[in-house]
mmCIF file of the N, C-alpha and C atoms, coordinates in Angstrom:
data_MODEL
# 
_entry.id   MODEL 
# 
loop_
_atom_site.group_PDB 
_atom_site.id 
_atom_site.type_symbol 
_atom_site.label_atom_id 
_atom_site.label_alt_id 
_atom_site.label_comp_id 
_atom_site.label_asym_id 
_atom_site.label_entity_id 
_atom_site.label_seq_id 
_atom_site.pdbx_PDB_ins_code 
_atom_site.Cartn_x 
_atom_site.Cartn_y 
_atom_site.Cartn_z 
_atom_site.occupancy 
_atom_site.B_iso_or_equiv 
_atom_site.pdbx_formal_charge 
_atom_site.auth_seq_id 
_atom_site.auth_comp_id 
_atom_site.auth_asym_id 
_atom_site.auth_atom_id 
_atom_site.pdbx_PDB_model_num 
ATOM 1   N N  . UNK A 1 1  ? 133.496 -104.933 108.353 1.00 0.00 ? 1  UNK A N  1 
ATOM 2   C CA . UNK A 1 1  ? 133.856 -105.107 106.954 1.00 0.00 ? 1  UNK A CA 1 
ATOM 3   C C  . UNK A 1 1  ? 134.276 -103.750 106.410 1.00 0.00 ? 1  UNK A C  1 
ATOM 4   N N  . UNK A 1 2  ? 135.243 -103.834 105.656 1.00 0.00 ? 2  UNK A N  1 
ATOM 5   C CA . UNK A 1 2  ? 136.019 -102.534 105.363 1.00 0.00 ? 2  UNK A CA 1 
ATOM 6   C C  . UNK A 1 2  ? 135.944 -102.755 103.691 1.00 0.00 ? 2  UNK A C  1 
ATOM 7   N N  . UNK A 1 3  ? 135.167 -101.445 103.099 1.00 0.00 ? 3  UNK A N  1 
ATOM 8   C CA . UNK A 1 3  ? 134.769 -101.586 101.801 1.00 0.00 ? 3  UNK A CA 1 
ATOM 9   C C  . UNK A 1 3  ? 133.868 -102.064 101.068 1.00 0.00 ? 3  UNK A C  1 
ATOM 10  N N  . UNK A 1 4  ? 132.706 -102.912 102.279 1.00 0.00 ? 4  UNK A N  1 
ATOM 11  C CA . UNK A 1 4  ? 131.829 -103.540 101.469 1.00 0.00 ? 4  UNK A CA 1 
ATOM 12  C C  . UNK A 1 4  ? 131.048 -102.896 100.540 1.00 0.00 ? 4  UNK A C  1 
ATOM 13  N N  . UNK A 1 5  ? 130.375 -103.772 99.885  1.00 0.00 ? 5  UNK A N  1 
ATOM 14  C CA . UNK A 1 5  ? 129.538 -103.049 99.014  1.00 0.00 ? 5  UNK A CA 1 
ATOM 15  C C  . UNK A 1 5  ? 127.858 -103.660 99.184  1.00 0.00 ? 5  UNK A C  1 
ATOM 16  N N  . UNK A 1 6  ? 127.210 -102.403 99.846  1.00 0.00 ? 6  UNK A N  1 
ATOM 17  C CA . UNK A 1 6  ? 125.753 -103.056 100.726 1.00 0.00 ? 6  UNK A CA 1 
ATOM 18  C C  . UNK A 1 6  ? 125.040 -103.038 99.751  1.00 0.00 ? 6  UNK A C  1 
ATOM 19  N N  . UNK A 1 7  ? 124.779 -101.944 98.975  1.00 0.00 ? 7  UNK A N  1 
ATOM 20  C CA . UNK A 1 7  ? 123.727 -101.523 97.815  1.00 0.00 ? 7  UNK A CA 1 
ATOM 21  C C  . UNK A 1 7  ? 124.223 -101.964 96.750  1.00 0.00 ? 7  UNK A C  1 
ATOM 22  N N  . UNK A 1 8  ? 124.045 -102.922 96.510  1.00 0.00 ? 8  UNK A N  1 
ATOM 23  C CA . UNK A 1 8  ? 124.242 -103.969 95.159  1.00 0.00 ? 8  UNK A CA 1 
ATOM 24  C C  . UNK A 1 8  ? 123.318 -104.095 94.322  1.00 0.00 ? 8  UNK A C  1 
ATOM 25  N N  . UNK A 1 9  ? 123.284 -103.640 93.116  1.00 0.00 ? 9  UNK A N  1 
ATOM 26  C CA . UNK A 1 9  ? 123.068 -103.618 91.985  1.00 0.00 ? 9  UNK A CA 1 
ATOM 27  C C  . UNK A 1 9  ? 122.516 -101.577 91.705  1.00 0.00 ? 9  UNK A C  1 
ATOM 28  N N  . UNK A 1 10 ? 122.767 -101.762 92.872  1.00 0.00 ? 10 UNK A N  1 
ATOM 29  C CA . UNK A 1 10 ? 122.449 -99.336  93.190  1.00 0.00 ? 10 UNK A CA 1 
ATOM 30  C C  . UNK A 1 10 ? 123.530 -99.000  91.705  1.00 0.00 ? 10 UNK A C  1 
ATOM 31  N N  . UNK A 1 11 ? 123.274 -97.377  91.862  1.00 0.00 ? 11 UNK A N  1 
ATOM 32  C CA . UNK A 1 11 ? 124.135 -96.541  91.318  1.00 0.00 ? 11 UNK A CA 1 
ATOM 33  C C  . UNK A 1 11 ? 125.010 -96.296  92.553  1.00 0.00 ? 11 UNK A C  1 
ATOM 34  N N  . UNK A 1 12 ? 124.855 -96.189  93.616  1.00 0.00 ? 12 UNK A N  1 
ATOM 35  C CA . UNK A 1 12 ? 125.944 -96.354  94.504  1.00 0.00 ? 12 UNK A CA 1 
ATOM 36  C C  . UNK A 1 12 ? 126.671 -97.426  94.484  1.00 0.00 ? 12 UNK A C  1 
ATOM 37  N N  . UNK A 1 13 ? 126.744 -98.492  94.239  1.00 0.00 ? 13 UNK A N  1 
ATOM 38  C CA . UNK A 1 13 ? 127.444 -99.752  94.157  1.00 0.00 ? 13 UNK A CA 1 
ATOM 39  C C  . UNK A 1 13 ? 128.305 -100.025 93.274  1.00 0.00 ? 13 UNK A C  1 
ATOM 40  N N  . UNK A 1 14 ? 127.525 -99.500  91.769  1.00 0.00 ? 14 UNK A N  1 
ATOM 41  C CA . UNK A 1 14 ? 128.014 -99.836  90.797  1.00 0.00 ? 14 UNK A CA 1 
ATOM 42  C C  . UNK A 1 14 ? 128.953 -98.248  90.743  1.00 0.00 ? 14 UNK A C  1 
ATOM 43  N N  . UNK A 1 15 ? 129.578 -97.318  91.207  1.00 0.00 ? 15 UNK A N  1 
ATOM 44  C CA . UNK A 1 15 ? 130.097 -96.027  91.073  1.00 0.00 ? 15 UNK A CA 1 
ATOM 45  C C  . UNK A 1 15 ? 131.150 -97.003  91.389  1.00 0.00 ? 15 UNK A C  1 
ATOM 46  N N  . UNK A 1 16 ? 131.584 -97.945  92.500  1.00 0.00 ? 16 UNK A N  1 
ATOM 47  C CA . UNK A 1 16 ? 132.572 -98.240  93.057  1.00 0.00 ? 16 UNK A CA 1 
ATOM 48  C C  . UNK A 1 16 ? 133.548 -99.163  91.753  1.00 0.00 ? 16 UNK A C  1 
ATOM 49  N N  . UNK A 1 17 ? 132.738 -99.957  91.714  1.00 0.00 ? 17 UNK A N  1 
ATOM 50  C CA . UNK A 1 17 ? 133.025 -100.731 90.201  1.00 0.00 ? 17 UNK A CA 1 
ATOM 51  C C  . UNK A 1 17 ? 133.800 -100.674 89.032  1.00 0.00 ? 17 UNK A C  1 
ATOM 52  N N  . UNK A 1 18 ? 135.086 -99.897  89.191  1.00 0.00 ? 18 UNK A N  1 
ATOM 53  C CA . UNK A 1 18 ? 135.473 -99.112  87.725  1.00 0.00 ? 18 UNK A CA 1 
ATOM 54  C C  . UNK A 1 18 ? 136.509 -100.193 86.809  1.00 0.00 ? 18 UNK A C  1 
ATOM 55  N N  . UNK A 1 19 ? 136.507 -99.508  86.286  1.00 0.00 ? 19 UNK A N  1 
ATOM 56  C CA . UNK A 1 19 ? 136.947 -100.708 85.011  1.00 0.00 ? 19 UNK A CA 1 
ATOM 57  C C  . UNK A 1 19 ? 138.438 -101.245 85.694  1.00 0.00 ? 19 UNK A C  1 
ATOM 58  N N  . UNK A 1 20 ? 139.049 -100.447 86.344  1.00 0.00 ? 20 UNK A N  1 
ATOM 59  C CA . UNK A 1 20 ? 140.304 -100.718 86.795  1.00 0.00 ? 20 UNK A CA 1 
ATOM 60  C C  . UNK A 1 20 ? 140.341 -102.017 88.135  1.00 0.00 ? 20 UNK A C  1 
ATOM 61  N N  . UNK A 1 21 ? 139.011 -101.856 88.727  1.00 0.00 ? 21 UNK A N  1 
ATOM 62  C CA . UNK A 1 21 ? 138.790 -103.050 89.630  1.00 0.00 ? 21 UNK A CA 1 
ATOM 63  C C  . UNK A 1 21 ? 138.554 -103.822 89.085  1.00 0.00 ? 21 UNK A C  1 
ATOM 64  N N  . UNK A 1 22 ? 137.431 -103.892 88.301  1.00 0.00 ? 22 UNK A N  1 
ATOM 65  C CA . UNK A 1 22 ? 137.038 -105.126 87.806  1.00 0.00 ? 22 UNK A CA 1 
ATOM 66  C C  . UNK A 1 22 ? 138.063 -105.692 86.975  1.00 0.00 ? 22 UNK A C  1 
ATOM 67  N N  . UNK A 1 23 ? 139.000 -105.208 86.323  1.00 0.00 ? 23 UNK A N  1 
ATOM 68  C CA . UNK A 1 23 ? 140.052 -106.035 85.616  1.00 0.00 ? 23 UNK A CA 1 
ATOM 69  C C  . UNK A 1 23 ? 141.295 -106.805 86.259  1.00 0.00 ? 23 UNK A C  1 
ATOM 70  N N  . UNK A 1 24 ? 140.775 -106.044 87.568  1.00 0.00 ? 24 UNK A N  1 
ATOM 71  C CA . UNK A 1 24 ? 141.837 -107.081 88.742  1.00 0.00 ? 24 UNK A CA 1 
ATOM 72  C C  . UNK A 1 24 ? 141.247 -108.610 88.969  1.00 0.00 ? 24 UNK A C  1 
ATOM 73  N N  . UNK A 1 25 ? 139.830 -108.048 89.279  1.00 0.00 ? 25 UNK A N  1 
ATOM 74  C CA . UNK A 1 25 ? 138.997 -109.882 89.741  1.00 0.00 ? 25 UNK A CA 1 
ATOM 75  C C  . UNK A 1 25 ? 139.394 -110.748 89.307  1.00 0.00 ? 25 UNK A C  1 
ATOM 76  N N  . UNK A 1 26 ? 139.627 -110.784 88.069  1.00 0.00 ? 26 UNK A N  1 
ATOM 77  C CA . UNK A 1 26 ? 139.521 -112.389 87.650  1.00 0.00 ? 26 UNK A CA 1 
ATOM 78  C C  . UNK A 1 26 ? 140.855 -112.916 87.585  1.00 0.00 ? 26 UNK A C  1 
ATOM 79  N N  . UNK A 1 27 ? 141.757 -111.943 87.770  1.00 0.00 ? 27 UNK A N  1 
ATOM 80  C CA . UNK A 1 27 ? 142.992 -111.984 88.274  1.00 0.00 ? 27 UNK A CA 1 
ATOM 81  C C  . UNK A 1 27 ? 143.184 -113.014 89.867  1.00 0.00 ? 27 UNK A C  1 
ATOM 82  N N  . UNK A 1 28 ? 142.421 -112.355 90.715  1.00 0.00 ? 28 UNK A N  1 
ATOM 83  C CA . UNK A 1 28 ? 142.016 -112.299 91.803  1.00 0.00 ? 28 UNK A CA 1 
ATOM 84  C C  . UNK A 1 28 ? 141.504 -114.138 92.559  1.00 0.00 ? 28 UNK A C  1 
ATOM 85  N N  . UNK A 1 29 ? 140.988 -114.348 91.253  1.00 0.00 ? 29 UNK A N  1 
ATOM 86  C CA . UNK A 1 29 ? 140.497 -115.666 91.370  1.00 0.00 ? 29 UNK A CA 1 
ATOM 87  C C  . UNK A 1 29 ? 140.690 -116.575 90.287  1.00 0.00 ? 29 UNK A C  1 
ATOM 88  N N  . UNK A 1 30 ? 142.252 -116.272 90.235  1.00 0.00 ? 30 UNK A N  1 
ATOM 89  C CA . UNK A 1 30 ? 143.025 -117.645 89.096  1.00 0.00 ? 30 UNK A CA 1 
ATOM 90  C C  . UNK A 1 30 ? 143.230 -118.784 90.403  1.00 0.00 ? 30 UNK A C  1 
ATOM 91  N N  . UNK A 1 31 ? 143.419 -119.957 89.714  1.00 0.00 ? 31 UNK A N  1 
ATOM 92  C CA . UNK A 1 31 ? 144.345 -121.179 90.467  1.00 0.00 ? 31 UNK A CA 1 
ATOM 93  C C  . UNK A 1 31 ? 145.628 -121.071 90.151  1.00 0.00 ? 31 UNK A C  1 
ATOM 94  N N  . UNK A 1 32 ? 145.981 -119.527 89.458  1.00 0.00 ? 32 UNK A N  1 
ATOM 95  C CA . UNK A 1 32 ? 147.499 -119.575 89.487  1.00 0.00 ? 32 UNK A CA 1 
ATOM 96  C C  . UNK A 1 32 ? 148.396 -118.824 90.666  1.00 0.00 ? 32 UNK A C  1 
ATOM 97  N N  . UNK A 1 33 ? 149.330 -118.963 91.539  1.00 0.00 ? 33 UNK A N  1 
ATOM 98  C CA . UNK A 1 33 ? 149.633 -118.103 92.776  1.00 0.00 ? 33 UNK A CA 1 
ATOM 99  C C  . UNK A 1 33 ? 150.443 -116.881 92.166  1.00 0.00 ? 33 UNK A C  1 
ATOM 100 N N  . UNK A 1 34 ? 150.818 -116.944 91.352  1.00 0.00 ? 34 UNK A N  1 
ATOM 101 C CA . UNK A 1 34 ? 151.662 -115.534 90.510  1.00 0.00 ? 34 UNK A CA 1 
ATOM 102 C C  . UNK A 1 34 ? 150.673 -114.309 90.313  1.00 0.00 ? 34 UNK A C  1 
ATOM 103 N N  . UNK A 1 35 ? 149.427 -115.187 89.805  1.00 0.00 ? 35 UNK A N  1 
ATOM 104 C CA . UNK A 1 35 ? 148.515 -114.543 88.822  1.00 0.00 ? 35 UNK A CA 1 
ATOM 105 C C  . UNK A 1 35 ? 147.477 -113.954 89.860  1.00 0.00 ? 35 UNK A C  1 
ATOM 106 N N  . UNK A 1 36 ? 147.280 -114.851 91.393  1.00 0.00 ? 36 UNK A N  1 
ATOM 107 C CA . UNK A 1 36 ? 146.428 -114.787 92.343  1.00 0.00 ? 36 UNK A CA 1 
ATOM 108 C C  . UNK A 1 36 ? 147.073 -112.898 93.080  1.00 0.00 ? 36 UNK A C  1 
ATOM 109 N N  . UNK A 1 37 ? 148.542 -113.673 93.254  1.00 0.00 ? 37 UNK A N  1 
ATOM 110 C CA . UNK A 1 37 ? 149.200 -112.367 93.823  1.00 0.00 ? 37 UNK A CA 1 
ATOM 111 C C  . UNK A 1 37 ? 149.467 -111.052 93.860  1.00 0.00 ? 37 UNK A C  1 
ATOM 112 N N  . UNK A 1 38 ? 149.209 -110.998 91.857  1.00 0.00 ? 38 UNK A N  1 
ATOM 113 C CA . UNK A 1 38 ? 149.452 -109.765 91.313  1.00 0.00 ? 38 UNK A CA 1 
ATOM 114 C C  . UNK A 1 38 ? 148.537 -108.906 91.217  1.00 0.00 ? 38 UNK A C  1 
ATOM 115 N N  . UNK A 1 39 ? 146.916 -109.732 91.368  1.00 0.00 ? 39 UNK A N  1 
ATOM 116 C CA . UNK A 1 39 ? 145.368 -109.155 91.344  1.00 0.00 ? 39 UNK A CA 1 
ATOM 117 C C  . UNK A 1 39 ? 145.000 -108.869 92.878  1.00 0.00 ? 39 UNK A C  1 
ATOM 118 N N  . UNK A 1 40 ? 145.589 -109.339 93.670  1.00 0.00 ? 40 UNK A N  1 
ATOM 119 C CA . UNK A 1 40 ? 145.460 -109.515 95.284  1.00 0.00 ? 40 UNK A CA 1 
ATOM 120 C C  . UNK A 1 40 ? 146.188 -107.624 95.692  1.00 0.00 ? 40 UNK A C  1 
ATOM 121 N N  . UNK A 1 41 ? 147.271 -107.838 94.728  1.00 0.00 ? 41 UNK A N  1 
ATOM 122 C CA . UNK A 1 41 ? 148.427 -106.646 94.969  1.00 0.00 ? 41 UNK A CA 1 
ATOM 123 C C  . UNK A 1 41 ? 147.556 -105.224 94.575  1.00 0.00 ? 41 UNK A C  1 
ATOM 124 N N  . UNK A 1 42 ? 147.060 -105.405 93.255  1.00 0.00 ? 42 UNK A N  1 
ATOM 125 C CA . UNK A 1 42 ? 146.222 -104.295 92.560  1.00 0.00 ? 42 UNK A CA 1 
ATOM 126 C C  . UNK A 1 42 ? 145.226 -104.041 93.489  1.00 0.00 ? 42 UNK A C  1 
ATOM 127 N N  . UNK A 1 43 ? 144.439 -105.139 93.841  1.00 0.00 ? 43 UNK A N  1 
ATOM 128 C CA . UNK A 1 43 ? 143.395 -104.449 94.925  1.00 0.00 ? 43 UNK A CA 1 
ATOM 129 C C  . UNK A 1 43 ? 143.334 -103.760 95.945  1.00 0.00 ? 43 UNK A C  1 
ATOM 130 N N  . UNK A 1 44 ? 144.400 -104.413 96.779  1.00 0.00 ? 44 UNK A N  1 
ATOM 131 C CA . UNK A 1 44 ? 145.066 -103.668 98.039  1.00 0.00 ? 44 UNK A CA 1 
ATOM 132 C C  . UNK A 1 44 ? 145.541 -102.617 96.989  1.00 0.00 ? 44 UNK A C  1 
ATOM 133 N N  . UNK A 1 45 ? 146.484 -102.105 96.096  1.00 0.00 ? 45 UNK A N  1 
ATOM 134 C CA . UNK A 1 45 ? 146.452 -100.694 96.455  1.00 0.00 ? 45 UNK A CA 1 
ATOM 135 C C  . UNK A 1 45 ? 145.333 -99.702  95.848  1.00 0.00 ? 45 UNK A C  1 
ATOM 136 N N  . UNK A 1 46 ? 144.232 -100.576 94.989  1.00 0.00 ? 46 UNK A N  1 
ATOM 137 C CA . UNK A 1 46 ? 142.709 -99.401  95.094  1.00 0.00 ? 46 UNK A CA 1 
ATOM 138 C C  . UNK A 1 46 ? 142.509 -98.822  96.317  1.00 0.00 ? 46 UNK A C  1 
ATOM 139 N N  . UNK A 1 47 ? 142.576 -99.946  97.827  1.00 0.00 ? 47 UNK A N  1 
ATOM 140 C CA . UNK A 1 47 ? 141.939 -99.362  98.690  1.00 0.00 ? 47 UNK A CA 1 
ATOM 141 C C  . UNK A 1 47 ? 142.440 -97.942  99.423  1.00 0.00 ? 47 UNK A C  1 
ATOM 142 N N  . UNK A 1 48 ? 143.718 -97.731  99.009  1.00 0.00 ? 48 UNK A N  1 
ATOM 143 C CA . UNK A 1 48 ? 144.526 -96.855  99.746  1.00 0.00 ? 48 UNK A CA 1 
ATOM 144 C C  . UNK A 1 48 ? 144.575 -95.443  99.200  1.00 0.00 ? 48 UNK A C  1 
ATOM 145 N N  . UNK A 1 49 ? 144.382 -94.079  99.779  1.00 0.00 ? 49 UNK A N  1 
ATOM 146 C CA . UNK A 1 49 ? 144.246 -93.042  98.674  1.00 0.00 ? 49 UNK A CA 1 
ATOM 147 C C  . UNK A 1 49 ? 145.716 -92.530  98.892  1.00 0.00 ? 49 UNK A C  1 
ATOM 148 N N  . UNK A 1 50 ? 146.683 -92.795  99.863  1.00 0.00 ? 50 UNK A N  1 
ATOM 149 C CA . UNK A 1 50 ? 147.939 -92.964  100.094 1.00 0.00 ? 50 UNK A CA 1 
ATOM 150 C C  . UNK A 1 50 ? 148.967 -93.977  99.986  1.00 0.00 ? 50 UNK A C  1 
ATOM 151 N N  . UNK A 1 51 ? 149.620 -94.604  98.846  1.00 0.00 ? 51 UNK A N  1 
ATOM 152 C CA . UNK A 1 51 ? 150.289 -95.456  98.720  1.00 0.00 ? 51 UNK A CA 1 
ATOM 153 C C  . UNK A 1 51 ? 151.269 -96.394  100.336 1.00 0.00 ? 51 UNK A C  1 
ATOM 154 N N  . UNK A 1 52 ? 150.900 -97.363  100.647 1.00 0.00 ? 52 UNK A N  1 
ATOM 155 C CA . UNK A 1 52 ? 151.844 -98.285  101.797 1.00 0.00 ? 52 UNK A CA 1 
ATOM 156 C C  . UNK A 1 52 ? 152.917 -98.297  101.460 1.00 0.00 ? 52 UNK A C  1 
ATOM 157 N N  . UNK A 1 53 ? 153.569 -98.142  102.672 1.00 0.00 ? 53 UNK A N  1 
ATOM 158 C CA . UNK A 1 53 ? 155.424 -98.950  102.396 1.00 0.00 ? 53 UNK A CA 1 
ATOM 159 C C  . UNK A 1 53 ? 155.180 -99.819  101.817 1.00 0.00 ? 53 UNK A C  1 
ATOM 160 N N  . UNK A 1 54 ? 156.217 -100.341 101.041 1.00 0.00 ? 54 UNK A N  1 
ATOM 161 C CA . UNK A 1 54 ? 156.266 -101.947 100.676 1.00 0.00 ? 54 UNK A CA 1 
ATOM 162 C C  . UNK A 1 54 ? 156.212 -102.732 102.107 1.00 0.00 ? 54 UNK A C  1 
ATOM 163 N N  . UNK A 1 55 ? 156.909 -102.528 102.836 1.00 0.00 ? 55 UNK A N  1 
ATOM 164 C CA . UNK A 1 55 ? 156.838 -103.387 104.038 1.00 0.00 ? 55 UNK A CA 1 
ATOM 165 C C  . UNK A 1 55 ? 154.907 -103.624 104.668 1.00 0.00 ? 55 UNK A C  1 
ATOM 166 N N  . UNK A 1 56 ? 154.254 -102.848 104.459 1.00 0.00 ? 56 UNK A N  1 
ATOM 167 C CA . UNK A 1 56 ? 153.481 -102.432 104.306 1.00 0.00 ? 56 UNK A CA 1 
ATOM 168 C C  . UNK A 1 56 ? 151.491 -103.801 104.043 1.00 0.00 ? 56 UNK A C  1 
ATOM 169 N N  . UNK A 1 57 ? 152.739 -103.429 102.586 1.00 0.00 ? 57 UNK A N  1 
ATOM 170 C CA . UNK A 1 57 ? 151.667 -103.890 101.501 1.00 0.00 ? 57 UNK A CA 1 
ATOM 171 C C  . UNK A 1 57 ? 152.379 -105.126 101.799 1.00 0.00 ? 57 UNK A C  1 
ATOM 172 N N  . UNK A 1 58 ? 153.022 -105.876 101.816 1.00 0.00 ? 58 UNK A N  1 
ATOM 173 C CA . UNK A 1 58 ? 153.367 -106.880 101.721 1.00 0.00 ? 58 UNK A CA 1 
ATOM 174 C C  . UNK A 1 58 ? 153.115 -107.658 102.639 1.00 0.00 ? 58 UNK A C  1 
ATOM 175 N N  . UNK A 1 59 ? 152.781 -107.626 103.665 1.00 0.00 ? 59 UNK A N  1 
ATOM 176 C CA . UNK A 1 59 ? 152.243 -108.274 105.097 1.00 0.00 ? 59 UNK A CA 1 
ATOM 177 C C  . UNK A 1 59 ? 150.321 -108.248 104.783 1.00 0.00 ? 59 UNK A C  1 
ATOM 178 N N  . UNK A 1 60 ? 150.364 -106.741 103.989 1.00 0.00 ? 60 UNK A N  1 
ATOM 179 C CA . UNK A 1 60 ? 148.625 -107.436 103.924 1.00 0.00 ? 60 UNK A CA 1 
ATOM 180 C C  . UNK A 1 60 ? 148.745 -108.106 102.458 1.00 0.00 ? 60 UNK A C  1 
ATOM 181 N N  . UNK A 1 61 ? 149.242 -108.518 101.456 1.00 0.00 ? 61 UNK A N  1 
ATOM 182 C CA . UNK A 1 61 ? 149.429 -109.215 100.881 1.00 0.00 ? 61 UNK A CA 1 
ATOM 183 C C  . UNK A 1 61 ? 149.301 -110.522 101.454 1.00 0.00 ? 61 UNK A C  1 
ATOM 184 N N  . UNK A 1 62 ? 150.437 -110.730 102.329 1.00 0.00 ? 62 UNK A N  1 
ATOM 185 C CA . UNK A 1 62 ? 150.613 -112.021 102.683 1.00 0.00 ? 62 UNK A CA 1 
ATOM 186 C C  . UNK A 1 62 ? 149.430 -112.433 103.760 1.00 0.00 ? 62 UNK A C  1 
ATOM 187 N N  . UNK A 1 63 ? 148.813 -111.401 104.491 1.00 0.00 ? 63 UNK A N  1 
ATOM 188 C CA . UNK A 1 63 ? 147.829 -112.202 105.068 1.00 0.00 ? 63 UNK A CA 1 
ATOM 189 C C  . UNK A 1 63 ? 146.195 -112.379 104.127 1.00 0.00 ? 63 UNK A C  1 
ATOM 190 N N  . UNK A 1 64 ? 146.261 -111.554 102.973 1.00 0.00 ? 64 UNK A N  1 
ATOM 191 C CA . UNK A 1 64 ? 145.352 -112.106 102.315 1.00 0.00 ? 64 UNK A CA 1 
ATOM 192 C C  . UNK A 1 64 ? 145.283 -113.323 101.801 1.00 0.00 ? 64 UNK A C  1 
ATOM 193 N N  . UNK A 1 65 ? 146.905 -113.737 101.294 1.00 0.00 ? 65 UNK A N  1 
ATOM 194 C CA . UNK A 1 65 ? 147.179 -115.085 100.546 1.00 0.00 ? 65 UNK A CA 1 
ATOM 195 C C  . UNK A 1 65 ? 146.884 -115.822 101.428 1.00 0.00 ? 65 UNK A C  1 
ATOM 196 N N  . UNK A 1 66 ? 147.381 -116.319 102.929 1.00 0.00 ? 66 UNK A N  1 
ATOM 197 C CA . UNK A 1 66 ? 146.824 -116.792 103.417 1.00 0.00 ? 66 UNK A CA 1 
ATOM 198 C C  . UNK A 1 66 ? 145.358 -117.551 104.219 1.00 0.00 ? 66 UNK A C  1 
ATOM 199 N N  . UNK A 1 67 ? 144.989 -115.890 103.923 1.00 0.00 ? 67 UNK A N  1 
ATOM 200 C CA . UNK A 1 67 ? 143.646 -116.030 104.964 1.00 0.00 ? 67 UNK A CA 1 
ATOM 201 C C  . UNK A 1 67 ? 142.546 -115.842 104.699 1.00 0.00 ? 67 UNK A C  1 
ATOM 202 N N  . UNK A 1 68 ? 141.736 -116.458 103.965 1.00 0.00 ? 68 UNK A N  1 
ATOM 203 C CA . UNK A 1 68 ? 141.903 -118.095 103.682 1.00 0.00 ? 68 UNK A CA 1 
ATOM 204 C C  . UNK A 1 68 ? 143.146 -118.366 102.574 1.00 0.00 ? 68 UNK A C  1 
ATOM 205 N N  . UNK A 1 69 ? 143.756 -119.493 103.014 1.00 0.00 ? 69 UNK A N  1 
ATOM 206 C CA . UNK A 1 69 ? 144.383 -120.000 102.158 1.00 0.00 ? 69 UNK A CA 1 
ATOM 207 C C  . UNK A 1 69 ? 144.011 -120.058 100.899 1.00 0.00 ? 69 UNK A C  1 
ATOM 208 N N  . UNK A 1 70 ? 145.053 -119.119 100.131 1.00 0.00 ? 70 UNK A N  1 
ATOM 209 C CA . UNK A 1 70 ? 144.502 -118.867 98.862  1.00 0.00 ? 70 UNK A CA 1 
ATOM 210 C C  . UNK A 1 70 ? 146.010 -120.174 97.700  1.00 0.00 ? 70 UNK A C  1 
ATOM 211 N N  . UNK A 1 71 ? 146.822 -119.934 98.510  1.00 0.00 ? 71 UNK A N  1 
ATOM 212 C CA . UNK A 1 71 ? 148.383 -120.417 98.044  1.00 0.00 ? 71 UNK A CA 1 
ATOM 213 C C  . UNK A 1 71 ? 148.892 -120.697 98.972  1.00 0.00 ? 71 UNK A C  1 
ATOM 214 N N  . UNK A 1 72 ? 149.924 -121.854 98.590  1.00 0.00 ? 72 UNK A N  1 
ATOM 215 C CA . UNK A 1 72 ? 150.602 -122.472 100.052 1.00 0.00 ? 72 UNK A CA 1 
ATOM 216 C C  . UNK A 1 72 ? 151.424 -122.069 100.526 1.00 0.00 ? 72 UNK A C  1 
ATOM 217 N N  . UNK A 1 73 ? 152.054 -122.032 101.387 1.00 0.00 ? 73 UNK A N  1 
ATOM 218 C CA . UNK A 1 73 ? 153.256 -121.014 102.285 1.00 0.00 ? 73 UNK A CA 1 
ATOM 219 C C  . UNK A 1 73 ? 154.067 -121.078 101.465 1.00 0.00 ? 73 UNK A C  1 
ATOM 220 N N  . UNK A 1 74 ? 154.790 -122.482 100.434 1.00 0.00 ? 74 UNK A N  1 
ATOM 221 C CA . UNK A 1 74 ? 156.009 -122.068 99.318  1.00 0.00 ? 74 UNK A CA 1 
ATOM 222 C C  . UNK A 1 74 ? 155.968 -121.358 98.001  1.00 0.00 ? 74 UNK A C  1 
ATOM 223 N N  . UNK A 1 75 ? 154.446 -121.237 98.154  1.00 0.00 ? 75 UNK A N  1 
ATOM 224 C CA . UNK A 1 75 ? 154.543 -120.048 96.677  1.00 0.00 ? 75 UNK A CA 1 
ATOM 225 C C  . UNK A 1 75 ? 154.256 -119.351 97.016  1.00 0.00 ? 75 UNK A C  1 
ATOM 226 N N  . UNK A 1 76 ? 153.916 -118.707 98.608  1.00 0.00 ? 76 UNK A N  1 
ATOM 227 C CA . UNK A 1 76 ? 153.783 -117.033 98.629  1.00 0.00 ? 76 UNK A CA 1 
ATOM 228 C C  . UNK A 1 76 ? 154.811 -116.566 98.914  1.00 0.00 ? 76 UNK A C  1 
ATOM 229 N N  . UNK A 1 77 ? 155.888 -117.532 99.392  1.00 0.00 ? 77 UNK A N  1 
ATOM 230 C CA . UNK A 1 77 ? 157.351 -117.320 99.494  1.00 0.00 ? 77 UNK A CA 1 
ATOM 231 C C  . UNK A 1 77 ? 158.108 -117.265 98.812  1.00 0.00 ? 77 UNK A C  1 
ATOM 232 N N  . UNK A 1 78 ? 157.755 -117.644 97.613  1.00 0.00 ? 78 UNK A N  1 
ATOM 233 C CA . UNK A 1 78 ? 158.565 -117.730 96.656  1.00 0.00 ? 78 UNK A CA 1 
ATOM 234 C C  . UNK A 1 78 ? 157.927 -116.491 95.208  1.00 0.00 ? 78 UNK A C  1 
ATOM 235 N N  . UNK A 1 79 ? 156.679 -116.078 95.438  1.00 0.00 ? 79 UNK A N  1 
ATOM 236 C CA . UNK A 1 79 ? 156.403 -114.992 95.067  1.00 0.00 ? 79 UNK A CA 1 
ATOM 237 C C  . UNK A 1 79 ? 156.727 -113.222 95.599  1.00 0.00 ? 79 UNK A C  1 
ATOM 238 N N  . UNK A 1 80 ? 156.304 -113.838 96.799  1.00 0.00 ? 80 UNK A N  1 
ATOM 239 C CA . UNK A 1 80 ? 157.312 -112.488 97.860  1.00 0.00 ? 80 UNK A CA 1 
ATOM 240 C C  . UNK A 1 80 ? 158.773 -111.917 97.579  1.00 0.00 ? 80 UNK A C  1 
ATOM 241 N N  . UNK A 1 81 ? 158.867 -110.649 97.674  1.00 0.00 ? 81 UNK A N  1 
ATOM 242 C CA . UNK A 1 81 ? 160.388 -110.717 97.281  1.00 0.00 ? 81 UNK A CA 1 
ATOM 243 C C  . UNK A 1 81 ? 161.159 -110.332 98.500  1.00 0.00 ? 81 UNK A C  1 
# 
C-alpha cells in the first residue's frame, strides 16, 4: 500500500490530512463520472512531489476509474481527452 495512513486518528495521520486533500474526497466519491474524475485527478497529483506527463497521469487516472470500477468504459472515454 502506497500512502496509507496506519496511525489514524495520531498527529501523524492527521499532518497528512490538509485542507487541500480533504476537499478533493467528496469529490472523489460523487456518482457523478466528471465530478469522480476531477477529485481522482487532484489526488493523484498530491501524491507526486514531481508533476507526471500527462501521458502519465492519465493511465493512472484511468486505471483508478476503472479499478474498481468506479465509471463505465464510455464515460471515462469520454471524459479522457
Amino acid at each position: 500500500m502506497v500512502g496509507g495512513v496506519t496511525k489514524l486518528g495520531s498527529p501523524e495521520a492527521m499532518s497528512v490530512l490538509t485542507p487541500e486533500f480533504l476537499s478533493l474526497v467528496p469529490q472523489s466519491l460523487s456518482t457523478d463520472a466528471e465530478t469522480v474524475a476531477r477529485g481522482s485527478e487532484g489526488l493523484l497529483r498530491l501524491c507526486f512531489a514531481r508533476s507526471p506527463s500527462p501521458s502519465e497521469l492519465y493511465l493512472m487516472l484511468g486505471y483508478n476509474l476503472f479499478s474498481p470500477p468506479v465509471c463505465s468504459p464510455g464515460d471515462v472515454l469520454a471524459i479522457l481527452p
